[in-house]
Structure formats: C-alpha cells, structure tokens
Short mmCIF file of the C-alpha atoms (twelve columns), coordinates in Angstrom:
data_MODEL
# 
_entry.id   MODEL 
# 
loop_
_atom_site.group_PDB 
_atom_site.id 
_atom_site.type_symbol 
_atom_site.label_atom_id 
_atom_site.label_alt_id 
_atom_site.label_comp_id 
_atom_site.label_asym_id 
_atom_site.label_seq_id 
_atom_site.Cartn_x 
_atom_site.Cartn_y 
_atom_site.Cartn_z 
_atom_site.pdbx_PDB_model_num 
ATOM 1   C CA . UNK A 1   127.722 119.499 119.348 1 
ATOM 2   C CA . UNK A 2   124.185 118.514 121.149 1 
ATOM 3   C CA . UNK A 3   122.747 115.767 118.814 1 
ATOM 4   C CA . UNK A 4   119.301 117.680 119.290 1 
ATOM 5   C CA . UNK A 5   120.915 120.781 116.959 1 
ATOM 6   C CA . UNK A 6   120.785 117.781 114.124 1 
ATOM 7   C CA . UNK A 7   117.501 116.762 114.800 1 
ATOM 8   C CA . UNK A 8   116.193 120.184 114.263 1 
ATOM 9   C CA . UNK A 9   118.013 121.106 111.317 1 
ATOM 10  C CA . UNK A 10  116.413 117.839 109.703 1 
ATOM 11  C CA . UNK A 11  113.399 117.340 111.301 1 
ATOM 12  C CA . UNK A 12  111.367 120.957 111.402 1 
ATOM 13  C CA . UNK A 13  109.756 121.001 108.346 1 
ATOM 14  C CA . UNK A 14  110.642 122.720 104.848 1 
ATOM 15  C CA . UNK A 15  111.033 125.804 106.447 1 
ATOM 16  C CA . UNK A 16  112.663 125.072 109.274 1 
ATOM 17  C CA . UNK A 17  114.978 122.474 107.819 1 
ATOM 18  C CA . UNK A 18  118.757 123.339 106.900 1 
ATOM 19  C CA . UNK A 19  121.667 121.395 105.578 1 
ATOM 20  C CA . UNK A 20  124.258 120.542 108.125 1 
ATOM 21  C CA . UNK A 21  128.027 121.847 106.889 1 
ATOM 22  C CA . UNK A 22  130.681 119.109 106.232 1 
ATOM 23  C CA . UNK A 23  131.924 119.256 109.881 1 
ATOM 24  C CA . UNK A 24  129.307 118.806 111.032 1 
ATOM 25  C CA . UNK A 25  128.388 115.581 108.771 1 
ATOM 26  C CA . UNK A 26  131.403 114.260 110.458 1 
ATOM 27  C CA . UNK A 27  130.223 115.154 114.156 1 
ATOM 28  C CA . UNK A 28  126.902 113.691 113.394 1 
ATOM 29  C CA . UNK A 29  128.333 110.820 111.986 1 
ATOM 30  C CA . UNK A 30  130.636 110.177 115.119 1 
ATOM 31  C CA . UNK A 31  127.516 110.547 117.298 1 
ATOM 32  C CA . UNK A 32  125.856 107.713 115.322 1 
ATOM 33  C CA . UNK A 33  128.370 105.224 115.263 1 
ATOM 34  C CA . UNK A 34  129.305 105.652 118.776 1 
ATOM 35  C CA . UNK A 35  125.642 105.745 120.170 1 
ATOM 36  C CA . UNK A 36  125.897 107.614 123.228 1 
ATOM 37  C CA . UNK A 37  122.748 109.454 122.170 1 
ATOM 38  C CA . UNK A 38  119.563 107.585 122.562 1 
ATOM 39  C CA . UNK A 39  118.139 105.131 120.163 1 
ATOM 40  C CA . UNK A 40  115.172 107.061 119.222 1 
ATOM 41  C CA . UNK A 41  117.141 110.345 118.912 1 
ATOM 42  C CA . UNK A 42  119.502 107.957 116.072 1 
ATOM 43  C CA . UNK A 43  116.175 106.796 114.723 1 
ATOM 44  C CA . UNK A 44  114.463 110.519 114.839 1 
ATOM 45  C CA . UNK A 45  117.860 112.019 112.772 1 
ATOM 46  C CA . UNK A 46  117.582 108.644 110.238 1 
ATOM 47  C CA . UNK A 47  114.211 109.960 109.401 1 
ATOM 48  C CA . UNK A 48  114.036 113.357 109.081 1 
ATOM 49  C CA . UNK A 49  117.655 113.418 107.182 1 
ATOM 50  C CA . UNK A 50  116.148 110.962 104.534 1 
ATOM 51  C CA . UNK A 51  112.940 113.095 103.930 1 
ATOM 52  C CA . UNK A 52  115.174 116.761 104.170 1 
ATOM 53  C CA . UNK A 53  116.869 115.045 102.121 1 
ATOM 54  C CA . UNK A 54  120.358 114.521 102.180 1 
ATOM 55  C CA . UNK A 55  122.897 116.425 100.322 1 
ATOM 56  C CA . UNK A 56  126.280 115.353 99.082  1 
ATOM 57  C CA . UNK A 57  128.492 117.700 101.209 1 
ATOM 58  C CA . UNK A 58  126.385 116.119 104.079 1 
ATOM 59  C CA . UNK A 59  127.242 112.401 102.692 1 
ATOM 60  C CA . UNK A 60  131.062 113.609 101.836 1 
ATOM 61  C CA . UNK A 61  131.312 114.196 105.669 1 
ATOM 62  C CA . UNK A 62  129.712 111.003 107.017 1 
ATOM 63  C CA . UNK A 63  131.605 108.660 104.533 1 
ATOM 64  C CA . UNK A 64  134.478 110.624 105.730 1 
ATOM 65  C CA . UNK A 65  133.710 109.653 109.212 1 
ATOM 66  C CA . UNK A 66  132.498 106.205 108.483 1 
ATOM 67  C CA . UNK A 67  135.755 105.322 107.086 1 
ATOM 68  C CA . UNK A 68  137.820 106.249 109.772 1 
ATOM 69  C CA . UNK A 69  135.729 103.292 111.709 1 
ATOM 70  C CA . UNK A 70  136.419 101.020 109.260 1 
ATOM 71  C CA . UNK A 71  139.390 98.353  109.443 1 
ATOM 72  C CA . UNK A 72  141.127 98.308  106.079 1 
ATOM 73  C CA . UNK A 73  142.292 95.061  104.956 1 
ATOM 74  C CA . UNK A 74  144.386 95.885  101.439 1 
ATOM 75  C CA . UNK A 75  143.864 93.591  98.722  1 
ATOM 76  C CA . UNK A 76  145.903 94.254  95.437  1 
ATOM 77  C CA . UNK A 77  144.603 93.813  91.995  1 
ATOM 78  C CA . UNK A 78  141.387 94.032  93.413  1 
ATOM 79  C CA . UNK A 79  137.745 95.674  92.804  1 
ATOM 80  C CA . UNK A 80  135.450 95.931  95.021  1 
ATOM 81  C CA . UNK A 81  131.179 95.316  94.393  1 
ATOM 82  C CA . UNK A 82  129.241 97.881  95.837  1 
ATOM 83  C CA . UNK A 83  125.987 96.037  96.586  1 
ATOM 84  C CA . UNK A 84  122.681 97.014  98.669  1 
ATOM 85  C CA . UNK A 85  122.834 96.067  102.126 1 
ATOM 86  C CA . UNK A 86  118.144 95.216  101.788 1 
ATOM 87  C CA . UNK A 87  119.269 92.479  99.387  1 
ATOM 88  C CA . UNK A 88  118.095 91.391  96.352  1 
ATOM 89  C CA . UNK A 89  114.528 89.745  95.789  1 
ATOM 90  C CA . UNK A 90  113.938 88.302  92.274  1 
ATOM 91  C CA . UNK A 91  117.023 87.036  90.613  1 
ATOM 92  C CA . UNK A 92  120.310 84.871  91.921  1 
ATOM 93  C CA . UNK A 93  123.320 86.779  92.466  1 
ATOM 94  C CA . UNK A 94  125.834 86.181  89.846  1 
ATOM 95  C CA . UNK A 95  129.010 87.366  91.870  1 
ATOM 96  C CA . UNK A 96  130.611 83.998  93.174  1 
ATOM 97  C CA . UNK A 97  130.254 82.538  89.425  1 
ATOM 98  C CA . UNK A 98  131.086 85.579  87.978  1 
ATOM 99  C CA . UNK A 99  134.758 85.689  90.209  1 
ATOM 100 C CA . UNK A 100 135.351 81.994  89.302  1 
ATOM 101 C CA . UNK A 101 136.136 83.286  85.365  1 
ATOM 102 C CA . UNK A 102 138.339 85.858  87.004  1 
ATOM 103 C CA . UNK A 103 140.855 83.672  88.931  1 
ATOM 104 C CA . UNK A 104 144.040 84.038  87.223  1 
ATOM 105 C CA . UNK A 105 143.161 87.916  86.553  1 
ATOM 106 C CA . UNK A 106 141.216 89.694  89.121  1 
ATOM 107 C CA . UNK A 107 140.450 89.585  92.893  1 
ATOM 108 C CA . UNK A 108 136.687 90.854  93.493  1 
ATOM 109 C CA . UNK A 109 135.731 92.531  97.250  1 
ATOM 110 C CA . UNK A 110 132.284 91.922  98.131  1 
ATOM 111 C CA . UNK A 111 131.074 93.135  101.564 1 
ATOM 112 C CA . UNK A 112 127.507 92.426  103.863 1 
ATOM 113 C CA . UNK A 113 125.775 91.882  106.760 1 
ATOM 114 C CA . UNK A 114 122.368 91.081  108.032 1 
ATOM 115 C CA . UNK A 115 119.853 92.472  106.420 1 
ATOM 116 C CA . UNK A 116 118.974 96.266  106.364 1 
ATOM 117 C CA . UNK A 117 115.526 97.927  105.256 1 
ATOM 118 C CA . UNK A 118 113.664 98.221  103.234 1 
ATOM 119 C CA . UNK A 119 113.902 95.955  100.803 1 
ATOM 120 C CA . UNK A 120 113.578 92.032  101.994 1 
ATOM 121 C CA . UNK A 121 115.745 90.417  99.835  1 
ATOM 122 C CA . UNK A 122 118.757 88.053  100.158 1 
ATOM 123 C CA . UNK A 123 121.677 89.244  101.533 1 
ATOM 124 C CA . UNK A 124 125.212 88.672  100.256 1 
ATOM 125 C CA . UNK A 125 125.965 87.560  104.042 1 
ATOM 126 C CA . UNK A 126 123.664 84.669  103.380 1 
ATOM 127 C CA . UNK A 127 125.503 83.656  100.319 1 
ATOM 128 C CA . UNK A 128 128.612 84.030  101.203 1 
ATOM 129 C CA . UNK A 129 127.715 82.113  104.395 1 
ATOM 130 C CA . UNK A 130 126.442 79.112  102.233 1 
ATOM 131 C CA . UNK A 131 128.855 79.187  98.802  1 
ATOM 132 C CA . UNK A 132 132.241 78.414  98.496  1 
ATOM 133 C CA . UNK A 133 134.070 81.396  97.150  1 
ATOM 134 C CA . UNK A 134 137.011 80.950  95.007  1 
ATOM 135 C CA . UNK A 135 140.000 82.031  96.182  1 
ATOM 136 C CA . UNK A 136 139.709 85.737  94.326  1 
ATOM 137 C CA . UNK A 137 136.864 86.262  95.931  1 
ATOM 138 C CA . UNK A 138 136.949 87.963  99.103  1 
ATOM 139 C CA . UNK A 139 134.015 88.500  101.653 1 
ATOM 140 C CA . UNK A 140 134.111 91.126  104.509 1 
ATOM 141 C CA . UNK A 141 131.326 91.179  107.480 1 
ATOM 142 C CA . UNK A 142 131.016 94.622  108.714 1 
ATOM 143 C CA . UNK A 143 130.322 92.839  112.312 1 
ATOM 144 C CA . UNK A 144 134.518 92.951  111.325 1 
ATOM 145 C CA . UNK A 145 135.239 95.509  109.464 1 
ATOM 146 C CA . UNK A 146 133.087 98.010  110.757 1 
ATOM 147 C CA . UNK A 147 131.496 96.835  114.077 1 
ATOM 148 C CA . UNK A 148 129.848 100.387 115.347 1 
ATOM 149 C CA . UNK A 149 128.045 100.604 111.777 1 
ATOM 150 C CA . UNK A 150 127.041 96.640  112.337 1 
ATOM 151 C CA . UNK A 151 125.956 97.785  116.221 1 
ATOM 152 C CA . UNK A 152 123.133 100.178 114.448 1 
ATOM 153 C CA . UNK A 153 121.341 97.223  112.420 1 
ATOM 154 C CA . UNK A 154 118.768 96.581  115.347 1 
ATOM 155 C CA . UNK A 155 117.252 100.318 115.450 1 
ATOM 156 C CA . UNK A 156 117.217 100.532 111.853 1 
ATOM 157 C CA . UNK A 157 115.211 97.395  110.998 1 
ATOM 158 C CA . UNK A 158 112.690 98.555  114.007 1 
ATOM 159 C CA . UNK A 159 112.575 101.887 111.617 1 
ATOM 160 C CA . UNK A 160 111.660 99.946  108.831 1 
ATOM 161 C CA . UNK A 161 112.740 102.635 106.354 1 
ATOM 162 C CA . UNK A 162 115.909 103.619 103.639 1 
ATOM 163 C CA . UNK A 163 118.257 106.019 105.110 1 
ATOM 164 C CA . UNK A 164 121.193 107.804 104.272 1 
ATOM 165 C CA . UNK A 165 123.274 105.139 105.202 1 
ATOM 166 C CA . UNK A 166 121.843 102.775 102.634 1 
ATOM 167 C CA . UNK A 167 123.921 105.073 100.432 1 
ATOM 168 C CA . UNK A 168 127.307 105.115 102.150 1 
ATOM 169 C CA . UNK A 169 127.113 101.596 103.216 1 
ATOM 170 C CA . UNK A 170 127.648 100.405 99.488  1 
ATOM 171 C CA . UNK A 171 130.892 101.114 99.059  1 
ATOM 172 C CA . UNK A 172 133.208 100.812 102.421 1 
ATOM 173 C CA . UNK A 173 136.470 100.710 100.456 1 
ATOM 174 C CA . UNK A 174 137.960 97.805  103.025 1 
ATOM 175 C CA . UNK A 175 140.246 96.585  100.831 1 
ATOM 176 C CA . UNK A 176 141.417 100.047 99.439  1 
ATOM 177 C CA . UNK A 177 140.764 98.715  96.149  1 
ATOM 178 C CA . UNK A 178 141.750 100.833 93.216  1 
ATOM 179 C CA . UNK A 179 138.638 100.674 91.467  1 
ATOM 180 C CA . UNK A 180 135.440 99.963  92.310  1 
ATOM 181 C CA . UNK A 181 131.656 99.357  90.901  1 
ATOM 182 C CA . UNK A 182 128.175 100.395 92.211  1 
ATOM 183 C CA . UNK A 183 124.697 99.813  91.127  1 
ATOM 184 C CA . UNK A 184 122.205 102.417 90.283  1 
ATOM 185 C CA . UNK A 185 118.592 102.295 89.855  1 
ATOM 186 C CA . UNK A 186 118.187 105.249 87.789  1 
ATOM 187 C CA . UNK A 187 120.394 107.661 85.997  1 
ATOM 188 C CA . UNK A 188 119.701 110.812 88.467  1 
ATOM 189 C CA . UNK A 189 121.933 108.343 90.590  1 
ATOM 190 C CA . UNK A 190 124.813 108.669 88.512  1 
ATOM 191 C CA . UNK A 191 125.497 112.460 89.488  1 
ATOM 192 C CA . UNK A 192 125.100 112.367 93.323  1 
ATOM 193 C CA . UNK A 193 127.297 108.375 93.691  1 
ATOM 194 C CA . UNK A 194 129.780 109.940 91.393  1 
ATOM 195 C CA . UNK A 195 130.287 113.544 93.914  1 
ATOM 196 C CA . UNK A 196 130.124 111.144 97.018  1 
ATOM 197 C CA . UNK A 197 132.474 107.976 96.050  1 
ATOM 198 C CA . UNK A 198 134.556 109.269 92.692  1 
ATOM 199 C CA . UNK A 199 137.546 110.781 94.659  1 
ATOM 200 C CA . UNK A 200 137.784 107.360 96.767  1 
ATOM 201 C CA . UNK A 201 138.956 105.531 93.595  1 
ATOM 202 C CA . UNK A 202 141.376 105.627 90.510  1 
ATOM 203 C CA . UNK A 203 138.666 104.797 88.306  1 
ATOM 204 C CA . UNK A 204 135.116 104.659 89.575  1 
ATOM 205 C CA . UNK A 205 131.971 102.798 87.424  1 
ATOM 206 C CA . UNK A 206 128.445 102.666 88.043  1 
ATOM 207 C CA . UNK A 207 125.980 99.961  86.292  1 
ATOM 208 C CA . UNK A 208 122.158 99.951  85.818  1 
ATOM 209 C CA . UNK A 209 122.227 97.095  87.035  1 
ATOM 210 C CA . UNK A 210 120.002 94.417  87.960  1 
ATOM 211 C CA . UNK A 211 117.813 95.631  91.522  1 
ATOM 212 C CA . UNK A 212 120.279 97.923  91.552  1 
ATOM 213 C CA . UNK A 213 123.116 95.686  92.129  1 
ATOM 214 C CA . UNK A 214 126.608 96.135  90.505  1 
ATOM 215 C CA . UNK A 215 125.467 92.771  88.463  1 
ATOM 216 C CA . UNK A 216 124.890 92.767  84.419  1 
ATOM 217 C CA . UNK A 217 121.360 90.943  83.545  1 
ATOM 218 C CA . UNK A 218 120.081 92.443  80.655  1 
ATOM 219 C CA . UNK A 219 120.747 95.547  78.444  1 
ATOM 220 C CA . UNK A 220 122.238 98.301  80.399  1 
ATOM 221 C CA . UNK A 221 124.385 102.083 80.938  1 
ATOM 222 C CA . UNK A 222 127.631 101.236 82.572  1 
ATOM 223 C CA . UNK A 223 129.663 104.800 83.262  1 
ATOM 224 C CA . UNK A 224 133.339 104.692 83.683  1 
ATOM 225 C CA . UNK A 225 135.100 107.952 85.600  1 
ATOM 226 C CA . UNK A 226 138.744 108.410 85.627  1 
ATOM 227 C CA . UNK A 227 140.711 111.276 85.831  1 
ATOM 228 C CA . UNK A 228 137.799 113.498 86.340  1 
ATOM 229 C CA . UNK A 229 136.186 112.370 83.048  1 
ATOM 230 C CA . UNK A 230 133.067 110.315 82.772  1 
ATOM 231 C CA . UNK A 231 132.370 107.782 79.823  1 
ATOM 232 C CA . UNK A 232 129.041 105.876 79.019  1 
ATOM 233 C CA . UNK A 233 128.835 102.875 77.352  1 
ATOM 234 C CA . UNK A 234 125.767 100.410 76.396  1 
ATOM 235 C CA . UNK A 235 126.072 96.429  77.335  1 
ATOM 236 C CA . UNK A 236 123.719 94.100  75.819  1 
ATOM 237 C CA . UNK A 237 124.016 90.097  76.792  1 
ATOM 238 C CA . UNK A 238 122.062 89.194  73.210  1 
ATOM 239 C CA . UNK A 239 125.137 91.017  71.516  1 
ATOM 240 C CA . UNK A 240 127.036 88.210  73.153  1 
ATOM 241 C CA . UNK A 241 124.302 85.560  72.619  1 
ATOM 242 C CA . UNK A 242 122.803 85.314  75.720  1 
ATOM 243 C CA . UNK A 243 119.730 85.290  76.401  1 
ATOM 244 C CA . UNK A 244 118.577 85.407  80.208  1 
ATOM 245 C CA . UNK A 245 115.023 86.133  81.177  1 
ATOM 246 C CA . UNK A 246 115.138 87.941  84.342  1 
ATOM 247 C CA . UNK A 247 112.159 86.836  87.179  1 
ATOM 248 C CA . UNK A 248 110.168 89.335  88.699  1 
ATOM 249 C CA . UNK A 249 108.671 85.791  91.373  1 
ATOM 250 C CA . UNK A 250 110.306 86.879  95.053  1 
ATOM 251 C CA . UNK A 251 113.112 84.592  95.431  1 
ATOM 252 C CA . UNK A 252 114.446 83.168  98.812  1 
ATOM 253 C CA . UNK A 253 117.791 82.189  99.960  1 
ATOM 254 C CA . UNK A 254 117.753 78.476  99.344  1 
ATOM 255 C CA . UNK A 255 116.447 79.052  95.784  1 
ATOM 256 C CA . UNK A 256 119.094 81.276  95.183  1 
ATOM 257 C CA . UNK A 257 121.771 79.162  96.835  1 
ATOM 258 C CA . UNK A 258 120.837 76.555  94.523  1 
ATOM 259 C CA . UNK A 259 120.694 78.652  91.220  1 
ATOM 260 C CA . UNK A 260 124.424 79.453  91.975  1 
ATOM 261 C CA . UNK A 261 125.480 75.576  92.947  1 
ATOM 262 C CA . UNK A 262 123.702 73.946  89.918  1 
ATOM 263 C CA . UNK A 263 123.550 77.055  87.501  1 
ATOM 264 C CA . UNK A 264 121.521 76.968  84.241  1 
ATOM 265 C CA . UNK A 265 123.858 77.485  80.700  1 
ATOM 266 C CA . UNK A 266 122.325 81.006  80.665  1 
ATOM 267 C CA . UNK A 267 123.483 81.646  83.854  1 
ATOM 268 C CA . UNK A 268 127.076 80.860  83.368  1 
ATOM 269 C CA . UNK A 269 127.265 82.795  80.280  1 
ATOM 270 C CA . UNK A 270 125.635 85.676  81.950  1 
ATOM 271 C CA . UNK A 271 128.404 85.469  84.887  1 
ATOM 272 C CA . UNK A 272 130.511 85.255  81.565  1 
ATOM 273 C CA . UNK A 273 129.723 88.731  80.505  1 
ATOM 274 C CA . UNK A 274 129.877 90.099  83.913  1 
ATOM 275 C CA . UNK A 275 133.403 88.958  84.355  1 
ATOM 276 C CA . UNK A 276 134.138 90.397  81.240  1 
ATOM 277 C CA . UNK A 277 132.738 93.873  81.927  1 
ATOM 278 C CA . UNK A 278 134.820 93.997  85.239  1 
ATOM 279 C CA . UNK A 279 137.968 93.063  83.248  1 
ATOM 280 C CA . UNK A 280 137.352 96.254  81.080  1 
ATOM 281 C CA . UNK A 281 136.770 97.968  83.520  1 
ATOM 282 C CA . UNK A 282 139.879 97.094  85.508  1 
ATOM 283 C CA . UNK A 283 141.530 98.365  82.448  1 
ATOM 284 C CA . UNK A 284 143.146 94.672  81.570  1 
ATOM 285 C CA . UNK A 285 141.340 95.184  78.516  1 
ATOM 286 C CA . UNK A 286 140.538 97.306  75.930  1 
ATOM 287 C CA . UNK A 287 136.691 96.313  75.323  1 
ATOM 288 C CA . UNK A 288 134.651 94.201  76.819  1 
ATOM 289 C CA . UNK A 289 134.403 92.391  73.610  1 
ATOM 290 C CA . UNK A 290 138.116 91.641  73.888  1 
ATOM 291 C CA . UNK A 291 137.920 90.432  77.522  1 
ATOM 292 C CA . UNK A 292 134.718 88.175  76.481  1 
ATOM 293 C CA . UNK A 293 136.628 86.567  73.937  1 
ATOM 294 C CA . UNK A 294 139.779 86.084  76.295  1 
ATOM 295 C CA . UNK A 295 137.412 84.094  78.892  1 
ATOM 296 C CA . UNK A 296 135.855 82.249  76.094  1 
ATOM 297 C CA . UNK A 297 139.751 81.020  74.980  1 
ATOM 298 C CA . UNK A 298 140.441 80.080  78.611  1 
ATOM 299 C CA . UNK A 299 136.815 78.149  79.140  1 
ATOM 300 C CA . UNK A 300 137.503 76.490  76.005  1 
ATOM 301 C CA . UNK A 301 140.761 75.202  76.675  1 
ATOM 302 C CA . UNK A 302 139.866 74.000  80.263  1 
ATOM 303 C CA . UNK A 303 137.345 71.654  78.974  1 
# 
C-alpha cells in the first residue's frame, strides 16, 4: 500500500486519525525496515503513530513483521532481558554481575545497540563493549541480528522523540528463549506488554523495575504469566538484608563501567537477589527465597 495512506491515518488529527488493521501493521512495518520511502515520510509516521497512539493489534502486526527480519540464534536454558534501547541514567546495570551467580544454572540474553531517544543514558552496547561477560551471558548487536531495524537509528535520533518501536525493540526474542523478562515503568504497562509479547513466550514476567529496566533495586511488583494466567508478587531487597540506596546523580559510562568491575558489597548482594528472582522465575525454583538461599550455599562454599 502507498506509505502516504499511513501517514494519514496517524497524522490528521483526532478526527481524522484511524487505527491501521493488523495487515496492515505488517505492511507498514515492511515499509520501515526496508526504507524505500523517504526519511521524513519514516520520521512523519514515527510521530504521528506515537501521539494517535498506538494500539496493540497495530504493535501485534509490526512485532510480527520485525521478527521475520530478525536472525534467530537459539540458546537453550536461556532468558532473555528485555531492556530500553535510551539507556539507563542514574544507577549501574546489575546484569553482567547478576549472570555471574547464574553460571552453572541459567544462560541470560541481553540485546543493544547505539543509543535510541529519548532518554540519554548508557547503553547495554557500551557495557557489553567494555565488561567481560561470563560465559552464560550472551550479548546480541542488532547491527547483527537485526540490521534494517539498526539502519533506522540515524533518523530516529534526528527525531529526538519515543516511538512505537521503543516498545517492540525490548524484546527481539533472538535466542527464542522460553521465557523472558521486561521492565515497566508503571502498572498501566502491564496490560498492553502482556497483549503484545505474552504469546511469544512459555512464561512471560514483567518487573517495576529500576528506570524501567528488567533489573531489581528496591521494593517492587514482579508479574509472572503462564498458561494464560497472570500472578503478582512483591520483592523487597531489605527482606533479604540489603540495603541499596538507589542515585538519582546522571551517571556516565565510565562510572558505570567501574561500579560493575570494582562493585560495592551492596551491589553484589543486590545482583544476588536479581539472580535469584530470575531463577524463580525460570521455574528452577519454587520461591525466590529458596533460590536466594541456593546462591548463598554456592557463594559460601566458593570462598
């Protein structure tokens, strides 16, 4: 279809504006990713699609597409981090500490590239880039994995501005994980990530967690979904001792970097928890008190 039939349906006002149908989503979709339309026609869509806004048959259809440009690479026994492709701005990430508890249990998927509005945080590509990951942990560069969704990184930074594919970029499934974890910012999130990524998994969860990354720091919701049924749960790091107080300074990379290459006691035992909580989740446990206590055992006879 004529790209300019998707601008209008997004970009004439409320009462001009419709929803495009699922087959569309994937036309659209195609359109992007192949850029044979013109960069401010992409750029014009991006807009007017965030501010219609989007709708979850709409997403269902461009993940659908999106995928089908994306090179699987399976990894068993693993599950895969949806993080924010803007970054994160105030606190370390914990995932490359976290993975080292989970060597001899779990393999963790973490994906990135450079950095994508609006947020200007620190990417996991400059991490991963700059850490070395233990063996379980696995890093994918779209620039790989996905190189026409990579190819529309320059027009979107000159935008400036969140768009839909902030959304579907989270979660690109490259591994074909079983299970998987996203971040949410606030519980209205919940809903829509659950109708747009749910059927992609065996068991799906989504954490409140920290800058809305998939990453434990202080007491939050985590949702499980399996089998169609959705179950909440409450995680608190001073249940388990710990005691972390989260910055809300702008961080850059190389105090990040070395946060995770010298890491404070607090730290570790946060990364701790977080391994534990992905162990539950992964169903190797029961609880995630019975998976914190396992990793406990294991740190304690290591030393």
């Amino acid at each position: 279809m004529d790209f300019h039939t998707y601008i209008h349906a997004v970009g004439t006002g409320h009462k001009g504006n419709r929803d495009l149908s699922y087959e569309e989503s994937c036309d659209m979709m195609q359109q992007l990713l192949e850029q044979h339309i013109h960069p401010e026609q992409i750029a014009a869509f991006l807009l007017g699609w965030r501010m219609k806004p989007e709708t979850i048959e709409e997403f269902r259809g461009a993940l659908h597409t999106l995928q089908r440009y994306t090179i699987a690479s399976p990894i068993e026994n693993s599950l895969e981090l949806g993080y924010p492709f803007d970054g994160k701005c105030n606190n370390p990430y914990l995932f490359p500490l976290t993975a080292a508890h989970l060597q001899q249990e779990l393999n963790l998927i973490v994906t990135g590239d450079v950095w994508q509005p609006a947020k200007g945080g620190v990417t996991t590509q400059e991490i991963c880039r700059h850490v070395t990951l233990s063996h379980n942990l696995y890093y994918f560069d779209r620039k790989t994995y996905c190189p026409a969704l990579h190819s529309l990184s320059r027009i979107r930074q000159r935008l400036g501005l969140r768009s839909g594919l902030n959304t579907l970029e989270k979660l690109p499934n490259v591994a074909q994980s079983d299970t998987a974890l996203i971040g949410v910012f606030h519980k209205p999130y919940v809903t829509k990530y659950i109708d747009i990524f749910a059927s992609h998994y065996t068991r799906f969860a989504l954490l409140q967690g920290n800058e809305g990354t998939p990453e434990l720091f202080s007491k939050s919701r985590l949702w499980i979904v399996e089998n169609h049924h959705v179950s909440e749960y409450l995680v608190d790091p001073k249940r388990y001792g710990i005691d972390y107080r989260r910055s809300r300074e702008k961080i850059d990379v190389n105090s990040s970097l070395n946060q995770l290459k010298k890491p404070k006691k607090e730290l570790r035992e946060l990364a701790a928890l977080n391994a534990a909580m992905l162990l539950f989740i992964a169903k190797k446990f029961s609880t995630i008190d019975d998976a914190f206590a396992h990793l406990q055992h294991l740190d304690a006879s290591e030393a």
